[in-house]
Each structure stands twice: as C-alpha cells, then as structure tokens.
VOGU-3710 file (C-alpha; in Angstrom, 3 decimals, decimal comma):
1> xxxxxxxxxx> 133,568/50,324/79,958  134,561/53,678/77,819  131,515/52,527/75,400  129,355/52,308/78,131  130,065/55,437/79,611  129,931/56,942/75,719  126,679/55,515/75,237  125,306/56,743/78,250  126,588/59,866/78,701  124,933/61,128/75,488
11> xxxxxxxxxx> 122,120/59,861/75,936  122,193/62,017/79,332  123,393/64,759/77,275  120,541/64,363/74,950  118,040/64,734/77,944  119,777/67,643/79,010  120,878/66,209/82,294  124,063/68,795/82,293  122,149/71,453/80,654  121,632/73,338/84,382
21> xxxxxxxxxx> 125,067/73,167/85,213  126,377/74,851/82,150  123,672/77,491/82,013  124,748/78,430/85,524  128,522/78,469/84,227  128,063/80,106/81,109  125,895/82,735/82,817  128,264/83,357/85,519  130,757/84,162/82,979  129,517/86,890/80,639
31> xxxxxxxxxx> 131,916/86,460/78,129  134,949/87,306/80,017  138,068/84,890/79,089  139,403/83,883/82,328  135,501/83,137/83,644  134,687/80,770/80,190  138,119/78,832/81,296  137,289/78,584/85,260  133,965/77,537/84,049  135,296/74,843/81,836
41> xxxxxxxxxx> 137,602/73,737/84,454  134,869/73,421/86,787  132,378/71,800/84,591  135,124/69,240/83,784  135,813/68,687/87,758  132,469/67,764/88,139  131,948/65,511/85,135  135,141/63,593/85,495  134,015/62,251/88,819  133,086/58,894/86,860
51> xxxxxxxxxx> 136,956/58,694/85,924  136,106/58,547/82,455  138,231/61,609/80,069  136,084/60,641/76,935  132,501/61,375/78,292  134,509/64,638/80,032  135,747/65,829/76,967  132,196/64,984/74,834  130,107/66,535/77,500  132,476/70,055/77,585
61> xxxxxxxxx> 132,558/70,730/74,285  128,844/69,799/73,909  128,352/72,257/76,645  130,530/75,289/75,668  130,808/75,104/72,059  128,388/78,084/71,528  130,502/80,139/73,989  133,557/79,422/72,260  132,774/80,964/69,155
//
C-alpha cells in the first residue's frame, strides 16, 4: 500500500496537482517564521487525509523546500 501511495503521489506531484495549494500557502506567508510553520502544518493536514506519513512527508518537503532556504 505505502508503494502505491509513493508511486502515485509523485506522479501527482510531478503534474503539479499540489502546486495551487502551496502557492496559496507560501504566498500567504511572506517569509515570516511562524506563517512558513502554520503553512506546513496545514499543507500536511490536508495531505495526510489518505493516512499515509510517507507521501505527507515527500509532498511537504517537495513543496516548501525553496522556502526553507
């Protein structure tokens, strides 16, 4: 099931199926801290509704990598 959900999950990444939901995140934060954590939080809350903490973790750090550095 976990290499299902891998598998599939990037390949959703790759189409950029999350790509509007992080934009609005990462927008809505401006660089401030506390807003890059809330945002993480909440882009993990709504990618973890499959149950699955691997395809969370890929898809979060995919997503915010740029804004972490």
């Amino acid at each position: 099931m976990i290499l299902f959900a891998v598998l599939y999950f990037d390949v959703m990444l790759n189409v950029g199926l999350f790509d509007p939901l992080c934009e609005l995140f990462i927008k809505k934060a401006k660089g401030d801290p506390l807003k890059v954590m809330m945002a993480t939080v909440l882009t993990a809350t709504d990618v973890t509704m499959n149950g699955d903490t691997t395809t969370t973790i890929i898809i979060c750090v995919a997503a915010f990598l740029q804004l972490y550095k």
